[in-house]
N, C-alpha and C positions, 0 to 999 in steps of 0.2 A: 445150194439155194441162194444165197448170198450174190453167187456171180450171174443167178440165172436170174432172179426178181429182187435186182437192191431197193427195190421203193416199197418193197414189202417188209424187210425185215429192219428190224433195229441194229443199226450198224455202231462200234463202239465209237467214240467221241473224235475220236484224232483223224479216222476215216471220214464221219460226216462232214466233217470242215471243205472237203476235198469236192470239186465238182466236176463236172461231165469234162471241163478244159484241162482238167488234171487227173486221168483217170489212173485207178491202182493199177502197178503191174509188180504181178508177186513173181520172184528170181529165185531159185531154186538153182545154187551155183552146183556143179558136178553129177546132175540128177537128168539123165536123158527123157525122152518118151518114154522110150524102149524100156527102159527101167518099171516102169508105171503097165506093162501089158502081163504080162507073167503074175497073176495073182498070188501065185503059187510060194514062189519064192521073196515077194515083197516085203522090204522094211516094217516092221508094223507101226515106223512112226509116219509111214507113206501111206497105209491102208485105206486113210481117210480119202485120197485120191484118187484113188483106183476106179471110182464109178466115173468120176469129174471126166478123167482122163480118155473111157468108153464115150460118155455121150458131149464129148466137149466138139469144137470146131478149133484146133490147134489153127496158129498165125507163124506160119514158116518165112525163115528170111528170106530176102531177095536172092540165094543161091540156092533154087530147089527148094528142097524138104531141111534142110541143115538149120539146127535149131539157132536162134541170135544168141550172140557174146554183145556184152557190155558194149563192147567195142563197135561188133558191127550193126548192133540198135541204136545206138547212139549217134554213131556215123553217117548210115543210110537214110537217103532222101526218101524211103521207103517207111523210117523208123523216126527219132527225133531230128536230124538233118544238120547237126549241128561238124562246124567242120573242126575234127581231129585230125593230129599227126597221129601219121602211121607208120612211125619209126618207133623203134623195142620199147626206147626210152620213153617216150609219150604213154604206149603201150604199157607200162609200166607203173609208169606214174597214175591213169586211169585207174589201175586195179588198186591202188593204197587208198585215191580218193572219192574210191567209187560212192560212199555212203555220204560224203559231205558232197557231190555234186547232183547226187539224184533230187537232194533236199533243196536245190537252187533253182531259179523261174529260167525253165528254157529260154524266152526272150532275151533277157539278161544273157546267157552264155553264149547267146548267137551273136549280141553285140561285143562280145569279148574278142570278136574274132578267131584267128585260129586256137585249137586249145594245144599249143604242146606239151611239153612238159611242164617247162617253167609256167604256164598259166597257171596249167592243171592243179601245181603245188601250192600256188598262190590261193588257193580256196580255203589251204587247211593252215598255211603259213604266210598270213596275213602281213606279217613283219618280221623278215628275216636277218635283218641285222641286230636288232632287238634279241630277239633268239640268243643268235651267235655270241652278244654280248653275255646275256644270261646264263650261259653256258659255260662261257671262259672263265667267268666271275665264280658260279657255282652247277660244274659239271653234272654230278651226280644229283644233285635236285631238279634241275634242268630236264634231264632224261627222265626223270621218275614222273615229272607233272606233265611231259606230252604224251599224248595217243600212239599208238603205232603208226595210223596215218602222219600223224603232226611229225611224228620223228624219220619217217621215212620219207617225208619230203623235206624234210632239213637234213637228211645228208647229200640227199640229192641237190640240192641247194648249194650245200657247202663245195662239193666235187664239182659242180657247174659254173658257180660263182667264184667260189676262192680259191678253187685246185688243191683241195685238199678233202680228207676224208677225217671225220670226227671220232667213226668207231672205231679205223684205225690209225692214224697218225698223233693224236691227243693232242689236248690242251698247249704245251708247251711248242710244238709246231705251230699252234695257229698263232698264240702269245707270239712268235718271231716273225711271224708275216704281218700281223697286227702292228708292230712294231716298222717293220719295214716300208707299207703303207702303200704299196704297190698295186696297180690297177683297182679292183672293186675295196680293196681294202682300205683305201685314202677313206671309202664313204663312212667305213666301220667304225675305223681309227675318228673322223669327226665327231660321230655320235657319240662315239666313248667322250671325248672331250666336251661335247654341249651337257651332259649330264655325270661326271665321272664319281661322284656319291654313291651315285646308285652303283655302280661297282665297286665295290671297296679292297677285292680278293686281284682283281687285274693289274694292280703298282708291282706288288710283289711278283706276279707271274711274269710280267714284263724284263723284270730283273735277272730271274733265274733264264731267261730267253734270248735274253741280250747278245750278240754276236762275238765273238772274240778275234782276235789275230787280224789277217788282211780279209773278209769275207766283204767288204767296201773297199778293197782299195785301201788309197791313204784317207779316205774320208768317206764317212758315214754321211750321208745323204739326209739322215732323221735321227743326229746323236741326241734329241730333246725328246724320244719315245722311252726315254729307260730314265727311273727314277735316281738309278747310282749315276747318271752323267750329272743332272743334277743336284746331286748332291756333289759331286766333284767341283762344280763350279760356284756351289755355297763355300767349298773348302778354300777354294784360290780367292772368290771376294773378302772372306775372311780375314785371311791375309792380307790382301789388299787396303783394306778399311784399318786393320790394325795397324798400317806402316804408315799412313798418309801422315803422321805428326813430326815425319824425320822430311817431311818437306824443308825445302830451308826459307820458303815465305807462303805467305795465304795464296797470292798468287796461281800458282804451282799447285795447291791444295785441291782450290776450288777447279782448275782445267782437269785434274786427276780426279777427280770427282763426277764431273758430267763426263770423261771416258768411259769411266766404269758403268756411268746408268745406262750408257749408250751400249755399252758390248752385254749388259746384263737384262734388258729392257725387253728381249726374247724370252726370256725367263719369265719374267715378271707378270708377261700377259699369255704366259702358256697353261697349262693343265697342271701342272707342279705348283705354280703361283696357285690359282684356281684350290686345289688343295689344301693350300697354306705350307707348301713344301720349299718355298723359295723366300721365307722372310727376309733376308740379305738385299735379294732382288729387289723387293719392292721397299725396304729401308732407304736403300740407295737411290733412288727416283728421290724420295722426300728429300733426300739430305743436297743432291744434283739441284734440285729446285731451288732448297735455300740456299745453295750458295750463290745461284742469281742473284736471290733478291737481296741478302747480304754486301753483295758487291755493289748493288744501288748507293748504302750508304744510311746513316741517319739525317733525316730535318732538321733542319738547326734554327732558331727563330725563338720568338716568343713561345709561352705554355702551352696557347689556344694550337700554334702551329704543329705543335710537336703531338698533343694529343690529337689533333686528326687523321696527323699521317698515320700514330699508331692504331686507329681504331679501321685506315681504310687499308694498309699494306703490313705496317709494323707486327700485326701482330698474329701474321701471317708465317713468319719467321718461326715463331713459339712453339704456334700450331705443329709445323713440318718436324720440329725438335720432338713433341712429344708423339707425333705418330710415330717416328723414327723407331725412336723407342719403345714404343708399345708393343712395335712386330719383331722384338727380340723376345727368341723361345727358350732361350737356356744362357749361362752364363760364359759364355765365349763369344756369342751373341752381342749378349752386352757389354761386354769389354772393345770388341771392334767399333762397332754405333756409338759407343762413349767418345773411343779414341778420333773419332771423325767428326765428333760436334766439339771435342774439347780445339780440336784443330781449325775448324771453320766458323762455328757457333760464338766460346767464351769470346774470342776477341769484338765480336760482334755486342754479346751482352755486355761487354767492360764499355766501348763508345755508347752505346745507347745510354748507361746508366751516368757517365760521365756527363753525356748532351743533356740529360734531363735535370740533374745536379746543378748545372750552370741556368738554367733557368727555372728553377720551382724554389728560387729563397724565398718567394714568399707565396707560397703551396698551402691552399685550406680546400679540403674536402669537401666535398657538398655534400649536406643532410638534410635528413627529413623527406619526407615524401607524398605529394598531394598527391588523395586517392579521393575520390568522389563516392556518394552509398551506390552498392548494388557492385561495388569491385571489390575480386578478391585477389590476393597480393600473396604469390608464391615466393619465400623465400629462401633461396640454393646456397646452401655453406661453401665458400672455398671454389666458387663458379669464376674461372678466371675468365677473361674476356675470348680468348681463342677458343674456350670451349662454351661460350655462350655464344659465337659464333653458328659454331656446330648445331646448337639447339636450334639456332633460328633458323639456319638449315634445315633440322628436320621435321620443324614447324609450319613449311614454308608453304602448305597448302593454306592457312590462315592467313587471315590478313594480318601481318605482323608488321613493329616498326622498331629499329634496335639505335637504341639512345647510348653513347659510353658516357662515366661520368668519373668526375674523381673519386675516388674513396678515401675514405676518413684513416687516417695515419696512427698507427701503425695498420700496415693490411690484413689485422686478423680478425677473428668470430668477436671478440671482446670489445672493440671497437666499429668494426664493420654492422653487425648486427642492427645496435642502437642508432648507428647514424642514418641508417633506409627505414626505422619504424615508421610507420603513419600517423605519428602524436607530435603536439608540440614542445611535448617537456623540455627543457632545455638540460646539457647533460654536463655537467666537469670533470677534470681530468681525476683518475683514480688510482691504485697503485698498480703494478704491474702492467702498465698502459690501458688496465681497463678504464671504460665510462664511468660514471659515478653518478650517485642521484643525488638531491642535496640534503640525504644524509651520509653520504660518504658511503653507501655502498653499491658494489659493483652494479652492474646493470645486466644480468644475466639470471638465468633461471627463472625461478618466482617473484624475482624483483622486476624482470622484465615484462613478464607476463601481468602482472598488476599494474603497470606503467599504463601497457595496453588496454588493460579492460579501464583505467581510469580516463582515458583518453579516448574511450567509445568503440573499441578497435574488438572485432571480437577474436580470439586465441584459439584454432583448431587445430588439435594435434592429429599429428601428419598419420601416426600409427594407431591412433582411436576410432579414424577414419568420421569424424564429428562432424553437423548438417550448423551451419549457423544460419542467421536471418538477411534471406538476397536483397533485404532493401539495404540491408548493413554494410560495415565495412572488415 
């Protein structure tokens, strides 16, 4: 009834959608005519057909009476017209993705051009390096979340693209081609590298994959795909960075320093850096850097000269010192990066502090701080100028403007603090270098905070997370 009068029956929801340019065709894979005439001995899950099949007008392929395959309805200008390879492989690949292409707008696949295989797999395997990574990373989950279509045009993929077979060669074969980076696998090996987080399981597989003996020759064409070469060259800069103090002048230090960042600097920007697997590498850039700017020298001159240069170059030096340092991950780590600042750096801190010495005999802080209503006044304990550097850095979408200033002597909380408040109190000297109020005591805690609210200032603690008044100060 249905195929004889559709405009009379109520057709379910997913059919109506469909129209006269899209008409159903129902595929009964392994089920002849001929099957359908013999009532007698019929399926009784085919019964229902058996009249259809009496008063029907069958649509035979362009060979005779021979009923159409996928293949040859698809193919024939007689059928959808679309043009397939007619090699096994194509052939092949058609019957895995037969259910994801009958769901695609013929237009579209005719502008595909030919469909061969590689097309054809392309419906179900949208991105197949992707896959392959997912795979490598975590095999058996990998396999369990594709289709039978999806997976059997990713091996077919794999055996066309990267000469290898999934279900049987395994993980650790493709790990070594991966590695070696060879024709379609250089694109792999990229992707692995623009995202290599998202694999987390691939370092180690890479390791256990790594070639041994002469299988390159005297040389490894891609000794930076295996994370133990890596580490091997953590091991020699190690050494290297620990020795640099048996230099016998700075000279010598600082040239043996821009070698190492220069033979280490492949590291530094590879997929190990990237990980955080090469801290040495990128220690050694910072440290290569200061020794330049080291080698410049300090400003010699009056106060005003000396504090310029350190707020425009100076203190640039510091900076590189404390990055240095921060990308040590263990304590051998630190002992090398130590033994290379104590080699190029102290001599540096010893002049700079000598140059400034000779000019600040008569060195006074600057205090106090005009702040106008409706400003609010963030203040950072222990913000040395290199990393308030860094803030204004990461500031730098704002409109910002970075002022250095002297600081009140000695350079701790105790002093520091009271001399940036936004009051006029005047403050003397107290014991232990702190402030003083003129009752003799310190200028910290709730002595400071009463200073401020006496002084109009209002006091919001940082962890109260407290609203004061934006006409205030």
């Amino acid at each position: 009834t249905v195929l004889a009068a559709p405009d009379k029956v109520e057709l379910p929801a997913i059919m109506a959608e469909h129209n006269a340019r899209n008409p159903w065709v129902i595929y009964l894979p392994g089920i002849a005519r001929s099957a359908l005439t013999d009532v007698t001995s019929l399926d009784g899950a085919l019964v229902p057909l058996a009249d259809a099949a009496l008063r029907s007008a069958w649509w035979p392929s362009a060979h005779g009476q021979a009923p159409w395959t996928p293949h040859s309805f698809l193919g024939s200008k007689h059928g959808v017209g679309l043009d397939l390879g007619g090699d096994a492989k194509s052939k092949s690949a058609l019957a895995s993705v037969l259910e994801r292409l009958l769901a695609e707008d013929v237009e579209d696949l005719r502008r595909m051009g030919r469909l061969d295989a590689a097309r054809l797999h392309s419906l179900v395997m949208t991105d197949s390096v992707r896959t392959l990574l997912q795979w490598l990373d975590e095999p058996e989950a990998t396999v369990s979340s594709l289709g039978r279509a999806q997976w059997g045009a990713f091996v077919e993929t794999c055996r066309t693209t990267y000469g290898f077979d999934p279900a049987k060669d395994g993980v650790l074969t493709a790990a070594g081609q991966l590695g070696a980076r060879l024709g379609a696998w250089s694109v792999a090996w990229a992707r692995f590298t623009d995202s290599p987080r998202r694999y987390p399981n691939i370092p180690a597989l890479l390791d256990k994959a790594r070639p041994g003996g002469t299988l390159f020759g005297d040389t490894d064409p891609h000794p930076d795909s295996w994370p133990s070469w890596n580490k091997e060259q953590e091991d020699d800069l190690r050494r290297a960075l620990a020795a640099l103090g048996t230099k016998p002048d700075l000279g010598q230090v600082r040239a043996a320093l821009k070698e190492l960042a220069t033979a280490h600097v492949r590291r530094e920007e590879s997929v190990w850096g990237e990980l955080g697997q090469a801290p040495l590498a990128q220690a050694t850039a910072c440290l290569a850097e200061q020794a330049d700017l080291t080698a410049i020298g300090v400003a010699s001159g009056e106060l005003g000269a000396m504090v310029e240069w350190y707020a425009s170059d100076g203190y640039k030096i510091d900076d590189l010192a404390m990055r240095a340092f921060a990308l040590a991950t263990s304590a051998a780590d630190r002992s090398a990066i130590c033994a290379a600042l104590h080699a190029v750096y102290d001599p540096w801190l010893d002049e700079t502090a000598r140059a400034f010495q000779t000019v600040a005999l008569d060195y006074g802080g600057q205090i106090g701080l005009d702040v106008r209503p409706g400003t609010c006044v963030v203040f950072v304990d222990a913000l040395r100028f290199d990393l308030a550097q860094r803030l204004a850095r990461r500031l730098a979408p704002l409109s910002l403007t970075t002022r250095p200033r002297l600081a009140a002597f000695p350079t701790v909380t105790a002093t520091g603090q009271p001399a940036v408040a936004p009051v006029t109190a005047k403050w003397q000297a107290g014991p232990a270098f702190d402030a003083a109020d003129n009752q003799g005591r310190s200028v910290k805690g709730q002595v400071f905070r009463n200073a401020l609210v006496d002084g109009g200032v209002q006091f919001l603690d940082w962890k109260a997370a407290e609203t004061g008044d934006p006409a205030g100060v």
